[in-house]
Backbone as a printed PyTorch tensor [residue, N CA C, xyz], in Angstrom:
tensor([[[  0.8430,  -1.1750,   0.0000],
         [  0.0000,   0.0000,   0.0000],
         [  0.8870,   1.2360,   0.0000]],

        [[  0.6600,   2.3570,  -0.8080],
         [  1.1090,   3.8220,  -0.9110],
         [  1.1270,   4.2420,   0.5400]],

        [[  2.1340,   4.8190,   1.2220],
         [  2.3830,   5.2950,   2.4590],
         [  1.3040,   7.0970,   2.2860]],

        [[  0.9510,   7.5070,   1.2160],
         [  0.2580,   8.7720,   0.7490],
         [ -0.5820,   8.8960,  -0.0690]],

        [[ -1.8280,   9.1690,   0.3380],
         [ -2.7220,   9.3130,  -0.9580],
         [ -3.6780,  10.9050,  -0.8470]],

        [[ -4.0420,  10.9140,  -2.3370],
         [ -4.0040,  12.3660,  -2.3260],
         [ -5.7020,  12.9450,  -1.9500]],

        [[ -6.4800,  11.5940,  -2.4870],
         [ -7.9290,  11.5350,  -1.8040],
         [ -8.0320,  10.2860,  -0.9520]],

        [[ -8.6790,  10.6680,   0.4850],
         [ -9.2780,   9.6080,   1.2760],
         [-10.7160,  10.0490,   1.4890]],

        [[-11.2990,   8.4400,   1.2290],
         [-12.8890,   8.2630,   1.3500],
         [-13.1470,   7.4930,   2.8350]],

        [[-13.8980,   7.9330,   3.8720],
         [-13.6690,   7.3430,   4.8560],
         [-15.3590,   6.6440,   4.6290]],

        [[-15.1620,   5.2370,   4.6260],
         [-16.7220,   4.4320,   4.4240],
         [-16.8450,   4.1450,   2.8850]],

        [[-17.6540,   3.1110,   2.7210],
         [-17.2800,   2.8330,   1.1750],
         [-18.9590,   3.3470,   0.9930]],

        [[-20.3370,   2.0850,   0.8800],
         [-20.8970,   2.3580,   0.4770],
         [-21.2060,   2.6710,  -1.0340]],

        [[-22.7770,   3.4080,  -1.2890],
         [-23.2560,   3.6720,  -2.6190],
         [-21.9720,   5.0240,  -2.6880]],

        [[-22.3980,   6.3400,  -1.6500],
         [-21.7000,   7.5280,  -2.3100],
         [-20.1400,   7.3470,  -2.3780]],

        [[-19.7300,   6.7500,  -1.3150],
         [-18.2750,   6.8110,  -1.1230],
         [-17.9800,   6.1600,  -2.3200]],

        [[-17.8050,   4.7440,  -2.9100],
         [-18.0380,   4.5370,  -4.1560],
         [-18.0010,   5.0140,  -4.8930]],

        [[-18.9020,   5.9510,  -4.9720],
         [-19.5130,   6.5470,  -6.2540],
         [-18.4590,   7.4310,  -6.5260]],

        [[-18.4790,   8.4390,  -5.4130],
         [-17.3200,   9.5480,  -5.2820],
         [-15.4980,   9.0140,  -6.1770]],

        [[-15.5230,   7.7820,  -5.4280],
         [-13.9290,   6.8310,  -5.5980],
         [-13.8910,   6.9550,  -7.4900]],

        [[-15.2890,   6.1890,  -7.7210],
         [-15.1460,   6.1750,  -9.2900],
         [-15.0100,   7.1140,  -9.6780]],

        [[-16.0910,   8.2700,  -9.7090],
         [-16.2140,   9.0820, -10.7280],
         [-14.6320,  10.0490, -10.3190]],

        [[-14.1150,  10.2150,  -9.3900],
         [-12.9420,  10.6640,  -9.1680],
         [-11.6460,  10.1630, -10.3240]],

        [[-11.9910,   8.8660, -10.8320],
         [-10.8490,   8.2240, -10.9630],
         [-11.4530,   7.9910, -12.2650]],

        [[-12.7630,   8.4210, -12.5820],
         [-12.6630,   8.2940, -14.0190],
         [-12.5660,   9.9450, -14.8790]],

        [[-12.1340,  10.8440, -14.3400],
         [-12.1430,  12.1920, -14.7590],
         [-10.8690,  12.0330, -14.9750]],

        [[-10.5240,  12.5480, -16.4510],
         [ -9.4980,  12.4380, -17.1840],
         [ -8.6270,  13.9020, -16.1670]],

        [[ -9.0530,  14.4720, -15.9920],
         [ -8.5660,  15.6320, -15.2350],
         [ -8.2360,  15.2680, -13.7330]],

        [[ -8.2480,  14.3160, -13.6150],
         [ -7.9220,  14.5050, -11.9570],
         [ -7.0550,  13.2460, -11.9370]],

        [[ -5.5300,  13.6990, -11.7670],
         [ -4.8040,  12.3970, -11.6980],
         [ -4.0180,  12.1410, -10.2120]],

        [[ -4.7160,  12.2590,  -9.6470],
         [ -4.4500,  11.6430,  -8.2090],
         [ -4.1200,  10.4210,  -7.7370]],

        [[ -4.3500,   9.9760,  -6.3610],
         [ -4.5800,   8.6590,  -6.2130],
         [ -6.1080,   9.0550,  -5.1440]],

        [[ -6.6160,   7.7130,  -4.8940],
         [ -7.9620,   7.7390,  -3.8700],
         [ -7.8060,   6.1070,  -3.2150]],

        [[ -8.0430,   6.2730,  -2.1440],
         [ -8.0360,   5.4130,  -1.1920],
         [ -9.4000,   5.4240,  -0.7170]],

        [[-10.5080,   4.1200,  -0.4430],
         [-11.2150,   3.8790,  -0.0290],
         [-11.0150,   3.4240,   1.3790]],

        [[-11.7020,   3.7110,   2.6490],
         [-11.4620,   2.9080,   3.4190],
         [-12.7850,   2.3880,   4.2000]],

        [[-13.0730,   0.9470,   3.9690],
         [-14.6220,   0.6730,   4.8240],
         [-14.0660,  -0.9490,   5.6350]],

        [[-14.7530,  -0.0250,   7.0380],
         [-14.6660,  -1.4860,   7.9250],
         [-15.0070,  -2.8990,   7.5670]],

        [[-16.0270,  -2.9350,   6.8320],
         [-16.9480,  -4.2380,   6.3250],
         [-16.4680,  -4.5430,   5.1290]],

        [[-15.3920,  -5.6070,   4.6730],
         [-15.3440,  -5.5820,   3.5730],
         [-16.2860,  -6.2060,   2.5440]],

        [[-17.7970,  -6.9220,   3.1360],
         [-18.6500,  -7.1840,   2.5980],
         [-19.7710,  -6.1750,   1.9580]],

        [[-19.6610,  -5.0360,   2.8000],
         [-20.3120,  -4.1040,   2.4850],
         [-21.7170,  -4.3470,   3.4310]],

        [[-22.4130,  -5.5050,   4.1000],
         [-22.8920,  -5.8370,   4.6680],
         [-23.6260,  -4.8780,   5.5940]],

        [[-22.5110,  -4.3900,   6.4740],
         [-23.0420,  -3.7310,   7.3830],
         [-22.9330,  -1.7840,   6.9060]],

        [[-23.0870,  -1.7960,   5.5190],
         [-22.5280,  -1.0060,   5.3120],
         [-23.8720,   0.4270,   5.3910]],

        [[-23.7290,   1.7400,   5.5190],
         [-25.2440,   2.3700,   5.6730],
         [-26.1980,   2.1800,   4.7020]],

        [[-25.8200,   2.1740,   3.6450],
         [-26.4770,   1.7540,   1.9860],
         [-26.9720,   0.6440,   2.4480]],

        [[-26.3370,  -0.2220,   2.8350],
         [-27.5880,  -1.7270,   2.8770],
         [-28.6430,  -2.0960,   3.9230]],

        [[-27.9870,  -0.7190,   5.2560],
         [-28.8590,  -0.8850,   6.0770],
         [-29.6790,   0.4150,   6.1990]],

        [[-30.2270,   0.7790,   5.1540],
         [-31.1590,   2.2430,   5.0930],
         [-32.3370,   1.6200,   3.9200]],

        [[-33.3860,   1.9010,   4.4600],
         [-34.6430,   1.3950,   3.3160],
         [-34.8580,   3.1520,   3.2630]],

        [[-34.7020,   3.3770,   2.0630],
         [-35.2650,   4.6980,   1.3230],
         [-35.5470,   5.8860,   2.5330]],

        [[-33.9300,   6.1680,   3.1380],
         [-33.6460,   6.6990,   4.0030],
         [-33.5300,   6.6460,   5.2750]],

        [[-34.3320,   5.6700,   5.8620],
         [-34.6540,   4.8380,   7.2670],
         [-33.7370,   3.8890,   7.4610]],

        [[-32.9690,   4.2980,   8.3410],
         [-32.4970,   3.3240,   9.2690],
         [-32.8060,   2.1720,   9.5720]],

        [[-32.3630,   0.6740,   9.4060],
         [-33.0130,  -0.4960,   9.8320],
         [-31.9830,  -0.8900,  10.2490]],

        [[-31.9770,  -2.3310,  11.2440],
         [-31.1830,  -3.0250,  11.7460],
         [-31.2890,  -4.3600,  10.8080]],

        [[-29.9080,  -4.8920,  10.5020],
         [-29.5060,  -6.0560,  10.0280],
         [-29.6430,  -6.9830,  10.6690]],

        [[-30.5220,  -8.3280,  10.5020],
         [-30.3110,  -9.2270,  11.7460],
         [-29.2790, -10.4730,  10.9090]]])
């Protein structure tokens, strides 16, 4: 792993994600981006545990 990166995403998720890509697909922005999410399933992640904004618990 790069000891420096020039974007950090803290949480992956739909936006964090989203953010990571579209960052890294803009011909203009030649950085690096680091994702970082506890769950590497994504599981517990807020995106999977939000029904159309609401909060739910995962059992």
């Amino acid at each position: 792993m790069k000891p420096q990166f020039d974007v950090i995403i803290v949480r992956g998720a739909v936006i964090g994600s989203s953010v990571a890509y579209f960052l890294k697909a803009n011909p203009d922005f030649e950085g690096t981006v680091l994702v970082v999410e506890r769950d590497p399933t994504f599981h517990f992640a807020s995106t999977s545990l939000s029904s159309s904004s609401i909060r739910t618990t995962a059992l």
